[in-house]
C-alpha positions as CSV (number, residue, x, y, z in Angstrom):
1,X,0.0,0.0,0.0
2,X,1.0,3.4,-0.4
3,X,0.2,6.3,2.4
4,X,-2.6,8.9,2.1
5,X,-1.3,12.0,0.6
6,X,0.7,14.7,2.7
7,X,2.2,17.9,2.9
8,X,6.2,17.6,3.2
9,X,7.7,20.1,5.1
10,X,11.8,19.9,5.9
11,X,12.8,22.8,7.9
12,X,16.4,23.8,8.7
13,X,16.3,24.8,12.2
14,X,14.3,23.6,15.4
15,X,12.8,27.4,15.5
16,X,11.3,27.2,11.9
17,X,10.1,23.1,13.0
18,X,8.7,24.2,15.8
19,X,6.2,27.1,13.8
20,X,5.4,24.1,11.4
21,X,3.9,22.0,13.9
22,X,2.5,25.0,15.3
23,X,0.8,25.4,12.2
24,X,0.1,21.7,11.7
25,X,-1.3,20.6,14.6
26,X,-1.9,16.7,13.4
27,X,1.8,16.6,11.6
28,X,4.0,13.9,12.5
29,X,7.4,14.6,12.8
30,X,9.9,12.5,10.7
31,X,13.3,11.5,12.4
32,X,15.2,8.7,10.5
33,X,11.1,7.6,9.3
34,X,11.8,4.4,10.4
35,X,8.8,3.7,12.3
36,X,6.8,6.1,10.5
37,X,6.7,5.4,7.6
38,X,5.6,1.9,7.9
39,X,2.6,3.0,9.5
40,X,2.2,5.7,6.6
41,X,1.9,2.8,4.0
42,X,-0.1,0.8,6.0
43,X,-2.8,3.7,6.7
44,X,-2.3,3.3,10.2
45,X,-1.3,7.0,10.4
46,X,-3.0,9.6,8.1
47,X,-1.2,13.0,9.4
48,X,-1.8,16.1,6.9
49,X,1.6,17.1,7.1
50,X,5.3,15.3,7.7
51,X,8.0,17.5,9.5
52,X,11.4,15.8,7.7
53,X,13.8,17.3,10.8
54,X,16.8,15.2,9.5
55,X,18.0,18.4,8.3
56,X,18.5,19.9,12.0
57,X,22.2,19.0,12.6
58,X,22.5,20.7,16.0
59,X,20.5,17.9,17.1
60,X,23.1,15.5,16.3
61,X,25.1,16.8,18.9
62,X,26.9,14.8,22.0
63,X,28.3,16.4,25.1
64,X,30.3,15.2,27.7
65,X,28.6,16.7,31.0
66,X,30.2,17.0,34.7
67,X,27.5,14.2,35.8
68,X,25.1,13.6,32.7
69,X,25.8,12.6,29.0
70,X,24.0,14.9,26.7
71,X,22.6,13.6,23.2
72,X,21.0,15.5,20.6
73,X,17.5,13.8,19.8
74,X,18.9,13.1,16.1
75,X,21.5,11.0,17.4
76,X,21.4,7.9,15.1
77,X,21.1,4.0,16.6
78,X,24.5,3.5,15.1
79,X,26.4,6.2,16.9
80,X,24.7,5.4,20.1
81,X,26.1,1.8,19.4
82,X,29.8,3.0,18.6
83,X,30.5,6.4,19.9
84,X,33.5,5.4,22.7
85,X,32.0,8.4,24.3
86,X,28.5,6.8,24.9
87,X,30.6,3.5,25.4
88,X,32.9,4.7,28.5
89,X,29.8,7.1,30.1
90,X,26.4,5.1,29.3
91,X,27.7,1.4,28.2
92,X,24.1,0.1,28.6
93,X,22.9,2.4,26.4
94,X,24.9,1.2,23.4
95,X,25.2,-2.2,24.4
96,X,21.1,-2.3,24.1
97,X,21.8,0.2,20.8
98,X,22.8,-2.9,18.7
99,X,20.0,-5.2,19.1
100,X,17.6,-2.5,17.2
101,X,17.0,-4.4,13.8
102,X,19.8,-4.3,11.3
103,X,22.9,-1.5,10.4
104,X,21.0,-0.1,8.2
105,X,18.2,0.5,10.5
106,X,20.2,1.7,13.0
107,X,22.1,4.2,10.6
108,X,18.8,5.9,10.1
109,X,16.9,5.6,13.2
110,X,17.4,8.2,16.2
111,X,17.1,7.8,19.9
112,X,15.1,10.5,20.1
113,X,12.5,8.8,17.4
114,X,12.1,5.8,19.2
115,X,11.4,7.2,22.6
116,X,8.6,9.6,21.0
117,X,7.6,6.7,19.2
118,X,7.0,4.8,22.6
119,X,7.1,1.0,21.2
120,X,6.9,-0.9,24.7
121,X,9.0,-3.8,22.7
122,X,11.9,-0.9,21.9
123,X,15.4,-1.0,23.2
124,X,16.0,2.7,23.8
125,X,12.3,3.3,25.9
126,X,13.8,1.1,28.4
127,X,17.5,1.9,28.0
128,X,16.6,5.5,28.9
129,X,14.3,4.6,31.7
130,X,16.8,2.4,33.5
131,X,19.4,4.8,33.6
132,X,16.8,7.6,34.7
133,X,17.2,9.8,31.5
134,X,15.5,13.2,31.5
135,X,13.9,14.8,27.9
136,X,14.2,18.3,27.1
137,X,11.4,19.3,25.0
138,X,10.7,22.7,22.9
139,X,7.4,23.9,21.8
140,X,6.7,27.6,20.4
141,X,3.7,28.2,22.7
142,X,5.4,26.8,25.9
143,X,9.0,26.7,25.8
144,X,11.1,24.2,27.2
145,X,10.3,21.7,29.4
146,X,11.9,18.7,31.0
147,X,10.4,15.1,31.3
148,X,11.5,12.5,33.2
149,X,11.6,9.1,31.8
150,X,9.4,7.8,34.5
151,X,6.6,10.0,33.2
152,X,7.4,10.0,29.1
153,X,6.1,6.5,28.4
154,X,2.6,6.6,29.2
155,X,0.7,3.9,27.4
156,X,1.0,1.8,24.1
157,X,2.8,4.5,21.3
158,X,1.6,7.1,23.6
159,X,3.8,9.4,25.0
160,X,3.6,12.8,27.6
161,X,4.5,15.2,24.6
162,X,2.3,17.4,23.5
163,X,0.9,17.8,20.1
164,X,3.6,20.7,19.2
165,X,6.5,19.6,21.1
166,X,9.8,18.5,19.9
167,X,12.3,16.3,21.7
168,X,15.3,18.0,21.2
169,X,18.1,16.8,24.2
170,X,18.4,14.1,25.9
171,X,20.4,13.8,29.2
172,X,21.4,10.6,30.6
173,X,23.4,10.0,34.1
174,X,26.8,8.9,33.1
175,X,27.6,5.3,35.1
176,X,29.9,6.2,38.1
177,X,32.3,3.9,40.0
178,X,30.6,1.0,42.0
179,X,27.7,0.7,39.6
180,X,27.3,-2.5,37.0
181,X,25.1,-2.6,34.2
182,X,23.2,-5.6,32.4
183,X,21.0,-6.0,29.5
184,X,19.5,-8.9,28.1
185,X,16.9,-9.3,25.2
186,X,15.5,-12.7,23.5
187,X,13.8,-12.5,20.2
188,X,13.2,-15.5,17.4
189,X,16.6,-13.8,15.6
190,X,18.9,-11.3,15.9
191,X,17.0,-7.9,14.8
192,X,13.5,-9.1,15.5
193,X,11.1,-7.3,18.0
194,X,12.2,-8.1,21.8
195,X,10.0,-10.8,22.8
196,X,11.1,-9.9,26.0
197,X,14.0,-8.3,27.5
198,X,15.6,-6.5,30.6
199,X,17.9,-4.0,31.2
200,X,19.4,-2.8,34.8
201,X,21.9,-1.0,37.0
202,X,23.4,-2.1,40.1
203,X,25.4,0.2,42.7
204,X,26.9,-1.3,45.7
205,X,28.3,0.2,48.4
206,X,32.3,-0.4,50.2
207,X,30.8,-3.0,52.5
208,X,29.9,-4.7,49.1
209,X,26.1,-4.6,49.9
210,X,23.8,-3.4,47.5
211,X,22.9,0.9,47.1
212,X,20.5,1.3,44.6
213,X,19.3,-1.3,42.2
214,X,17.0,0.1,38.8
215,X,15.7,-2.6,36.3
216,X,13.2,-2.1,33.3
217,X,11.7,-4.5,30.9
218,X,10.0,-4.4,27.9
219,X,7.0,-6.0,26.0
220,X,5.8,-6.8,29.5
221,X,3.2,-4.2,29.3
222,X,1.4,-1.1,27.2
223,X,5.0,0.4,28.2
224,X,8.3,-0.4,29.5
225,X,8.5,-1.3,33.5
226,X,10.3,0.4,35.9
227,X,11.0,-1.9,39.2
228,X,13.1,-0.1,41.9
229,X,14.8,-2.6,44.2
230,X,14.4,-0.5,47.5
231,X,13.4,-3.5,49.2
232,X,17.0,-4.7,49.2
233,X,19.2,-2.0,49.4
234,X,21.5,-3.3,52.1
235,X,21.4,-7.0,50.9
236,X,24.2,-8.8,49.4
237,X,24.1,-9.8,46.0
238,X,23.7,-13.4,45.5
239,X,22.2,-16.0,42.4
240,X,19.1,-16.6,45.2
241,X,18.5,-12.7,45.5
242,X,18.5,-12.4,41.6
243,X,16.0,-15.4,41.7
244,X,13.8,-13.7,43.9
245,X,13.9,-10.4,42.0
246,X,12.8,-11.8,38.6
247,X,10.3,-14.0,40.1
248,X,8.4,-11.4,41.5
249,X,9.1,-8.5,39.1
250,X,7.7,-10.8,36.0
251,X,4.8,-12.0,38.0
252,X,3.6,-8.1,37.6
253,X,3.7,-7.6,34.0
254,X,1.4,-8.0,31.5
255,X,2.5,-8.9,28.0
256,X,0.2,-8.6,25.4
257,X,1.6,-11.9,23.9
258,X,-1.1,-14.7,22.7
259,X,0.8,-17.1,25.8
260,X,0.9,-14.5,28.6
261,X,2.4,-17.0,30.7
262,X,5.2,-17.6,28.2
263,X,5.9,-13.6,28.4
264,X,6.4,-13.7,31.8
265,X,9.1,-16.7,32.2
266,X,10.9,-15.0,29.3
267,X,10.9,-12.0,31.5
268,X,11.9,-13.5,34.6
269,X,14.6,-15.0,32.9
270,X,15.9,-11.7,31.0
271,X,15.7,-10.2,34.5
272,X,17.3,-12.5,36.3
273,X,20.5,-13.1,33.4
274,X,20.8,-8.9,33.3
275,X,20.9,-8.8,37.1
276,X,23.6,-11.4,37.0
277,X,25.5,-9.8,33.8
278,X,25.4,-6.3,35.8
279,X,26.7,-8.0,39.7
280,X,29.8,-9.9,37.1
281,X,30.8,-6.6,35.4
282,X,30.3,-4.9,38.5
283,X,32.9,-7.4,40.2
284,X,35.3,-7.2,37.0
285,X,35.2,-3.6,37.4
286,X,36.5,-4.0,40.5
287,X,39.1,-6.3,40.2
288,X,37.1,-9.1,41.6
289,X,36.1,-11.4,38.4
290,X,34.4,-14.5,40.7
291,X,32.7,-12.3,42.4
292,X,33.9,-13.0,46.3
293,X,34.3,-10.2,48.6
């Protein structure tokens, strides 16, 4: 099929975007058109007007913050896989950057795309959450704003941006000394949709007992989870803990899969190998590779 006709607009600047969907209030914006597009042509998505911002290279932008890393919403998939800046300050972030679809894909798509795009089953949605990303956001009749990522994902494709907003930052808390990271997706192959997957980070203490512990999963619900492991800040990490964890996180979800059941011990088992992957790097990190204290 082809998509219902369109205006095509492609600005140069965020300003001149920013008076289009003004203008426009059912536009859709067009990143690396990824998503979009495939909606288009199936007629899923009828919007009067597409905004092509691939032209707005201040967006592409990365910055190397005291505390935060800052990415410009048009970062590609690819960079955030190989950038050795993203790499050294947000390694989860990349590392869940290469399981989007193929190169090509990834070449295209943005980060900020896919989080406005709001797919529960997509890698960046949950990277961002995990790590507690914020989203600055620009609109011509109210300014800037910023959004947590608690509160961006709000329901299947359905985001907290309103209709004239434009992602245009995003700033993500750089991993600091005595945190580990895991992320863990299964899908039929490499490049498919997540049928389920998990990402987290770990922080432990000197005493070796745990700090904080974030974990997120996706295609477990209308949106990717957030589970905060208050409960066990002061516990040591063990296998049993990690069993515990994933047993009860999954046993909240909800996929939307045809075997709901199925969903949830592929959940549990993402959430329980990223916990382990994030307590091993955690102990590499420190010199410790068995993981003994």
């Amino acid at each position: 099929m082809k998509p219902a006709a369109f205006e095509y607009f492609r600005p140069d600047t965020v300003g001149e975007a920013l008076e289009l969907l003004a203008t426009y209030p059912d536009a859709k914006l067009m990143a690396g058109g990824q998503s979009l597009i495939a909606l288009m042509n199936l007629r899923l998505a009828r919007p009067s007007a597409i905004i092509d911002i691939g032209r707005l290279e201040e967006l592409t932008r990365i910055f190397d913050d005291t505390d935060d890393l800052i990415l410009g919403a048009l970062v590609t998939h690819r960079t955030v896989e190989v950038d050795p800046l993203i790499a050294a300050r947000a390694p989860l972030l990349a590392d869940a950057a290469r399981y989007i679809g193929h190169v090509g894909i990834r070449n295209r798509g943005t980060i900020g795309g896919s989080v406005a795009h709001a797919d529960p089953a997509a890698e960046m949605p949950l990277a961002t959450l995990v790590l507690g990303a914020t989203f600055h956001s620009d609109s011509a009749s109210g300014g800037r704003r910023q959004i947590p990522a608690e509160d961006m994902f709000v329901s299947l494709y359905t985001n907290a941006l309103e209709p004239d907003e434009i992602i245009t930052w995003i700033s993500v808390p750089a991993t600091r000394a005595g945190q580990g990271w895991g992320f863990v997706e299964y899908a039929h192959q490499h490049g498919d949709y997540g049928l389920a997957g998990a990402g987290c980070v770990l922080a432990v203490g000197a005493d070796g007992r745990i700090a904080s512990l974030r974990c997120a999963v996706l295609s477990a619900a209308d949106r990717p989870l957030l589970f905060m492991g208050d409960d066990v800040v002061g516990e040591r990490p063990s296998a049993r803990l990690w069993d515990t964890l994933a047993t009860r996180w999954a046993q909240s979800t909800e996929p939307s899969a045809e075997d709901p059941d199925y969903g949830r011990r592929l959940c549990e088992a993402a959430v329980r190998q990223s916990l382990a992957d994030a307590h091993r790097r955690l102990a590499i990190l420190e010199g410790n590779p068995d993981g003994r204290r």
